[in-house]
N, C-alpha and C positions, 0 to 999 in steps of 0.2 A: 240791658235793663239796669238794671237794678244795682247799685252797689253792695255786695254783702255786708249784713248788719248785727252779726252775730258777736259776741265781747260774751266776756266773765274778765274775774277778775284773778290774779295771781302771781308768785313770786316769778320775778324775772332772776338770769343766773347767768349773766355776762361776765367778760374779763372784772368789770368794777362788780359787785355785789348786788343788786336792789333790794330794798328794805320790803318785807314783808307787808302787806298793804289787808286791810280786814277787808272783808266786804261785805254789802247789806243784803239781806234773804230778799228771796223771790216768795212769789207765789207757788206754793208745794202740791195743792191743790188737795181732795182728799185721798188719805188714804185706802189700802187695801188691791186687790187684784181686779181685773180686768173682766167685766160683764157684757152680758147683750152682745157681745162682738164687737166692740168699742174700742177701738185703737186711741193711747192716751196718750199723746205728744205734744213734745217744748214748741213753745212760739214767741214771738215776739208783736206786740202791739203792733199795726200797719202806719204809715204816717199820716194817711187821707183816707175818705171815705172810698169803699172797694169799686168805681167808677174805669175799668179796662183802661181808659185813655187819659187816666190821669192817677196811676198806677206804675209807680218804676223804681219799687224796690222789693226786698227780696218777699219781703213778711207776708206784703199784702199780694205779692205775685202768686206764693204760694196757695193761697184760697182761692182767684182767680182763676188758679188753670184745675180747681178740682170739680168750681162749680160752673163752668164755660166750658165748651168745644168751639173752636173756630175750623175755616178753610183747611186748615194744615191744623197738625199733632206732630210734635217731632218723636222718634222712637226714643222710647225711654232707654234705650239699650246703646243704640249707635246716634240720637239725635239728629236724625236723618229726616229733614221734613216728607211726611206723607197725606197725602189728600185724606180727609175727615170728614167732613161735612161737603167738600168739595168733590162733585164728579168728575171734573176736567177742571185744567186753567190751560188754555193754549195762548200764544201769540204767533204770528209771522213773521213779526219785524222788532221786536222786546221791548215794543213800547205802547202796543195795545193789543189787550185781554181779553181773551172772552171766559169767563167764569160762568158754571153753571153747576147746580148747587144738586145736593140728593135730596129729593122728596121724603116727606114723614117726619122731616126734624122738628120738635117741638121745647119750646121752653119749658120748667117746670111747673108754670101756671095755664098751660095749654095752650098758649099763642103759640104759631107755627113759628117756626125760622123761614124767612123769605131773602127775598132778594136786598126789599127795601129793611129788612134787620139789618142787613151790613153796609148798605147805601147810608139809612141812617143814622148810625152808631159810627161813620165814618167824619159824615158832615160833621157832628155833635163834636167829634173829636179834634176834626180843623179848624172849626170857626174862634175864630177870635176871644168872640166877648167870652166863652164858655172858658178860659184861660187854664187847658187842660195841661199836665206836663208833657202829654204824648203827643201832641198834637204835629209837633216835628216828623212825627212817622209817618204823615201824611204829605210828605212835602213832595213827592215825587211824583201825586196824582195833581193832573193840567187844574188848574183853577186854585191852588194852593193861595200864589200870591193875590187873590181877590176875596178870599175868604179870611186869610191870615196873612196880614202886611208885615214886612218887617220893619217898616220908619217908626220910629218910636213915633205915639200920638197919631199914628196915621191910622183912620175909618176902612172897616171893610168895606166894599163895593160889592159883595153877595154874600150867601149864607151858605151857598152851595157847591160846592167839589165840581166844575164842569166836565170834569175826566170820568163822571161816576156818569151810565146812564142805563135804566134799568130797560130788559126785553122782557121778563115777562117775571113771572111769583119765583123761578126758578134757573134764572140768567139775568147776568146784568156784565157790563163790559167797562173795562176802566182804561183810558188816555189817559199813560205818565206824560210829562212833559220833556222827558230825556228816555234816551235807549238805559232799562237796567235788565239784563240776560237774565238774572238770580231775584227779581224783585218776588216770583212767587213763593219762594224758599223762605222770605220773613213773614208769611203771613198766619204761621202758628203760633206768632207772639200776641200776647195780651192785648195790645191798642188796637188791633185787627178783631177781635173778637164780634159777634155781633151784640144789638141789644131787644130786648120786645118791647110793644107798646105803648107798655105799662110805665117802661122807663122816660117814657116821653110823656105821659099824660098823668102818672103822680107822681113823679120825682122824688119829691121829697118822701115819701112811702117806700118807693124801691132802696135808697137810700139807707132806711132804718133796716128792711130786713133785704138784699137784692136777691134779684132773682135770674138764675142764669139756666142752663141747657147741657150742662154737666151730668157726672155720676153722683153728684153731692149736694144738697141742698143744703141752704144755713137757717140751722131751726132754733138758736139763740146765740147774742153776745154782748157779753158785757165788761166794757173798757179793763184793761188791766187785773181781768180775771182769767179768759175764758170763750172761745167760741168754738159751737159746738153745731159741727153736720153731720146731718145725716144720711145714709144711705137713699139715690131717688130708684125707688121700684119701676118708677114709668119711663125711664132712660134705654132710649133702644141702640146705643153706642154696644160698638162690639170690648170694648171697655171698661164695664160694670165693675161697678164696687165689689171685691171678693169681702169685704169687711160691712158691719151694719152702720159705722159712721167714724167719724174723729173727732176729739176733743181736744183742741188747739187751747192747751193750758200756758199763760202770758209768765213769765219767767224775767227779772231784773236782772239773773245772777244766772249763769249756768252749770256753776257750779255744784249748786242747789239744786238745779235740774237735775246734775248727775251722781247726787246724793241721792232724790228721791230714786232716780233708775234702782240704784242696787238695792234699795230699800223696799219696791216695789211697789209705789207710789205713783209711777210715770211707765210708762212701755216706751215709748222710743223717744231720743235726742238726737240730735239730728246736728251737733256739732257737740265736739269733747270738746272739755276744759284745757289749755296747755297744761294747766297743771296735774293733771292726771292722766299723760299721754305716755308717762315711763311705768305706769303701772294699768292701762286700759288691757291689755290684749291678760292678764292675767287676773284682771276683774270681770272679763267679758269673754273671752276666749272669741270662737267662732263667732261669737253676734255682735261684733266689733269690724266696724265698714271703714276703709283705708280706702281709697280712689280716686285718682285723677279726674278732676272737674273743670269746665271752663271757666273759670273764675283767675282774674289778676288781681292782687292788693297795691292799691298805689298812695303816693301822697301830692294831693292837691294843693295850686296855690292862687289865692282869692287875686288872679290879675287884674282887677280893676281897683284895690286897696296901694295904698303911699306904701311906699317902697317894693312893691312888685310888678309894677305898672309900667316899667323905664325899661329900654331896652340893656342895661347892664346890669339888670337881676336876673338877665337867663344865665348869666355866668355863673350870679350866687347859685342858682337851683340846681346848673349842673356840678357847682363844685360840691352840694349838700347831698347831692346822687352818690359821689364819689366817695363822702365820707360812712356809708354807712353800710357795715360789715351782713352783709346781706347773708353770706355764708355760714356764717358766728351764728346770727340771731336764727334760722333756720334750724339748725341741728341744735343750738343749744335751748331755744326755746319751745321750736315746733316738732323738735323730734325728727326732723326730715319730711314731716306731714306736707313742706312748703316747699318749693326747689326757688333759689336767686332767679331771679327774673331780668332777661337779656332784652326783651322788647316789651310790644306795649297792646298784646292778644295773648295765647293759650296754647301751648302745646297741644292740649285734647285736638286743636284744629285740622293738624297735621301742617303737611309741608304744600299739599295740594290747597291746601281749605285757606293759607296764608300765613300762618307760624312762621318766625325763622329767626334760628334762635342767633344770638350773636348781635341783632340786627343793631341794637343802641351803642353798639362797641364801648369804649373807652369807659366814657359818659358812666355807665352800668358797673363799671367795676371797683373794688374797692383799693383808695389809692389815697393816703393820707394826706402826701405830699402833695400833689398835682390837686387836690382838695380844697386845700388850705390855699395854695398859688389865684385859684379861681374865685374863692371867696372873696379873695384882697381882692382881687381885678375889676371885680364887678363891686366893690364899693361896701363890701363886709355887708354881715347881717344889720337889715334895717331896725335900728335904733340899736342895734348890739347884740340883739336877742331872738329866741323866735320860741313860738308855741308850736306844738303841733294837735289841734284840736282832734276831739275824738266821743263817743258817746263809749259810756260806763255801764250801759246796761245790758248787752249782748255781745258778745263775740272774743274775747282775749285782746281788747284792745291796750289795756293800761301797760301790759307788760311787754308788746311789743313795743309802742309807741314809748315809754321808757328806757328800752333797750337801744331802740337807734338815735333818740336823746344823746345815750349813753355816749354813744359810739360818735356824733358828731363832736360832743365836749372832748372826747378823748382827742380827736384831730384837732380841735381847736385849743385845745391845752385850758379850756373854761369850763367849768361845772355847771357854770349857771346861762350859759350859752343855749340853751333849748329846754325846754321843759313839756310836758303832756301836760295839756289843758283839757280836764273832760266838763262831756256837758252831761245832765244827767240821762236822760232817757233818747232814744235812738228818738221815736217823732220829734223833738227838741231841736237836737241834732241836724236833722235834716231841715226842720225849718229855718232852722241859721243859714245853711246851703242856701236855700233856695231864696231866702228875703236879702241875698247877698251882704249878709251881717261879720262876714267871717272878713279877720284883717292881719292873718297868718295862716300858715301850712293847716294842712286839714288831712285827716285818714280818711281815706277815698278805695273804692274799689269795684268790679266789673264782673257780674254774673251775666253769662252771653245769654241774647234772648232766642237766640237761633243761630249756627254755626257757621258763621261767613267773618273774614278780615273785616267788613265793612261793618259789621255790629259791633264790633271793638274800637273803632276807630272815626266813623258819623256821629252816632250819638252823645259820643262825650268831647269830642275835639272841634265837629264843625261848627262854623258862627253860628252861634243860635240855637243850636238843638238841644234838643230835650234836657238833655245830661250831661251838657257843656256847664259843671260846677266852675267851673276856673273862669268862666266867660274867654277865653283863648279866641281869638282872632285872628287868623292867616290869610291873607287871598292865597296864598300859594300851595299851604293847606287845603281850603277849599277847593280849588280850581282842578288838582290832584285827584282830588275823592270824586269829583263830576265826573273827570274825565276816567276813571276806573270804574264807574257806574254805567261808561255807557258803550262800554267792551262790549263785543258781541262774543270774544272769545275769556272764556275764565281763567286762564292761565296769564293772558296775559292781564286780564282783571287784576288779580292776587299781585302781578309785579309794580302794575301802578298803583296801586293801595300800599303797598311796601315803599314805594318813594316818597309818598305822602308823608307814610310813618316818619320816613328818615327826616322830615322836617321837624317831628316833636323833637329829634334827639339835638337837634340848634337850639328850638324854643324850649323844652321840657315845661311844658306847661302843668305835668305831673311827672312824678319821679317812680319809674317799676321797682317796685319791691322783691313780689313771689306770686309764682303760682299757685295755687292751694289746691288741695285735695280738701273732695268732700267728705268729711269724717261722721260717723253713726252709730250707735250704742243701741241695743234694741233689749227686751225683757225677754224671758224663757216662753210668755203669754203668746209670743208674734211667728209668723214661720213667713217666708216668701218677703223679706224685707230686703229694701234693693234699692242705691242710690242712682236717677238717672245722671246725664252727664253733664247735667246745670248744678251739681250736687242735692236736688230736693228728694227729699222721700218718693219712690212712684205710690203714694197713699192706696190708689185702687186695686192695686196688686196684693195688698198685705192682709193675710191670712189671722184670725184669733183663735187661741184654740179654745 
């Protein structure tokens, strides 16, 4: 999914100095302690309206999966897809389904959960004219290409998924058009979710408040303040809200989020500030969350923009991989919270799941010289220089993206050779991304929507998908990831997904940074607070006292 979105702002403390940078307040929101059972937590604005399948980042994911259940729920503990709403998913041959669904499920406006909720919350998601960001996630059910063409200017020829075809209120069966063994294991991600009605017949109504089949209902929000759910009493998930709601209070700065934490203003944040990372576990002690998360930080680069576009700019991005001290900026910024990043998935994965570390060799490691040799070869930085774009209003980005600045000028013996370009707000941000406005390096990054090599590696690298920021184009890429999709054995799945990989390490279409651990601060208010392993809050679990 999702790229992580989170920044604040703070002194970076490399070999060179960085200058101390101010930063502008957030919303603090009111003060005092924690009532009603109210869990009062940092967020960040979403970048689109909260629509499942046109949803793929971290902010808006997060509300998504409080006020939605789909098919699958992955455990909050090990991330292990498990049936949810789903009775069965069987196949005989991995390439057609029979689903059949649990009686009783109901929306939070009383419409049932049916068949046709996910049949048509599917269509809505493929069809073309609806021009959703997920709609990629549907590529794998038969009738893809007649609902959503890929020629640019080219007409659909249906509206309908042919692979979708319903048996009754509580079965329905899906024809992908290739063998994928694991396809049922992505279907606790968001663009799979179902929808009611309502969302078809007022649209625009669902829109202003939606309405999902979660533990959480959203009982008000307003831009750049503040949204607030509440706990649904009619929710018969064995999952219930232990809490009576959340206030998802909008944050510029997180640093100010974790101002208000110790002031007690806020209960929980849900990513520390770098700069209070050498003093967190002695301002929090025990309610201080350190954990290994599926998330990669990468740096993106707009390959459809003048001078990235040529085939001897993969030399400049691998020689710009090689200059930047991934090990430096880890400890001396992140505290170790981040580990150098060898491939281009998550250790959380494991070695079964497709991890392997080492995988980018050379490319990955930090080598001044051989840096420098690569950069000449491919024809030096376009125009001389480079930006590396980034949003200023969540996450720590100004001081990392400064730091590896740093660290290329120092290979290149130029100061003025890279600089951080921020834009202000994460929505901003992203709409740069996606109206492909970006015309240098960009901060990029990968929160897994479910635990497979191929969710690290489809949605942001293959032609056309969802989350393909770079626009990257390989047939040999592609052709790689088909053929690992359509293993009937998963081991050797995980090896042809790894050959694939080893084609980014020629083209580096993005450059791995780090791993991240999901970090969390909580108030004395909270008990049972616990990151799952996408690093989000499990919200329904957390206790107020």
């Amino acid at each position: 999914m999702r790229g992580a979105t989170r920044v604040r702002c703070a002194v970076g403390v490399l070999a060179v100095a960085l200058a101390a940078t101010a930063c502008g307040g957030g919303s603090s929101g009111s003060s005092g302690g924690s009532s009603g059972g109210i869990v009062r937590a940092s967020w960040g604005d979403p970048q689109n309206p909260l629509e499942p399948t046109d949803t793929n980042e971290v902010q808006g994911g997060k509300v998504l999966d409080m006020i939605f259940r789909g098919l699958k729920k992955y455990n909050p503990k090990t991330a292990k897809a498990e049936n949810m709403i789903a009775q069965s998913i069987t196949s005989t041959d991995a390439q057609n389904f029979d689903i059949k669904i649990k009686p009783g499920w109901k929306f939070s406006n009383g419409q049932p959960v049916t068949s046709d909720s996910f049949i048509n919350a599917w269509n809505y998601g493929a069809d073309l004219k609806n021009a959703q960001l997920n709609a990629f996630f549907f590529e794998q059910i038969d009738g893809y290409d007649k609902v959503h063409p890929d020629a640019v200017g080219a007409t659909p020829t249906a509206t309908k998924l042919s692979g979708l075809t319903k048996v009754s209120d509580t079965e329905f069966k899906v024809k992908l058009n290739t063998k994928f063994s694991l396809w049922p294991d992505t279907l606790g991600y968001a663009a799979f979710y179902p929808l009611p009605q309502s969302f078809f017949t007022d649209h625009s109504g669902w829109l202003k408040k939606p309405v999902g089949n979660g533990p959480y209902l959203i009982q008000q929000y307003t831009k750049g303040t503040q949204m607030s759910l509440r706990k649904w009493t009619g929710y018969k998930g064995d999952d219930a809200a232990a809490n009576n709601g959340v206030d998802l209070r909008v944050y510029t700065d997180n640093n100010t989020a974790y101002t208000d934490l110790q002031a007690g203003n806020i209960d929980l944040v849900d990513d520390i500030p770098a700069s209070q990372l050498k003093n967190v576990k002695s301002d929090l002690g025990s309610r201080y969350i350190n954990e290994p998360a599926g998330i990669i930080q990468t740096i993106s680069f707009p390959l459809y923009a003048k001078g990235w576009s040529t085939p001897q700019s993969a030399l400049v991005r691998q020689g710009l991989s090689m200059a930047i001290n991934r090990k430096q900026i880890t400890q001396q910024i992140f505290q170790n919270t981040r580990t150098p990043a060898s491939d281009w998935t998550s250790p959380v994965l494991g070695d079964a799941g497709g991890f392997k570390e080492g995988l980018c060799g050379q490319e990955c490691d930090y080598n001044p010289t051989k840096a420098k040799q690569l950069i000449q070869q491919g024809g030096g930085l376009p125009g001389g220089k480079i930006t590396i774009g980034y949003n200023a209003d969540t996450g720590s980005h100004k001081e990392w993206v400064d730091a590896t600045c740093n660290s290329i000028n120092n290979v290149l013996g130029n100061n003025k050779a890279c600089v951080g370009e921020p834009t202000g707000t994460f929505a901003d941000f992203r709409n740069k991304i996606t109206n492909k406005q970006m015309t240098n390096p960009f901060r990029s990054g990968w929160q897994m929507d479910y635990p497979l090599i191929q969710d690290f590696l489809q949605p942001q690298y293959f032609t056309n998908a969802s989350s393909n920021d770079s626009h990257y184009n390989s047939p040999t890429f592609d052709k790689l990831v088909n053929q690992a999709n359509a293993e009937s054995n998963s081991s050797q799945a995980v090896s042809t997904f790894q050959d694939a990989e080893k084609q980014l390490v020629k083209d580096m279409p993005a450059i791995p940074l780090w791993y991240q651990n999901g970090s969390a601060g909580y108030s004395s208010n909270l008990t049972d607070v616990a990151l799952n392993p996408f690093s989000v809050p499990v919200y329904n679990e957390i206790k107020v006292k």
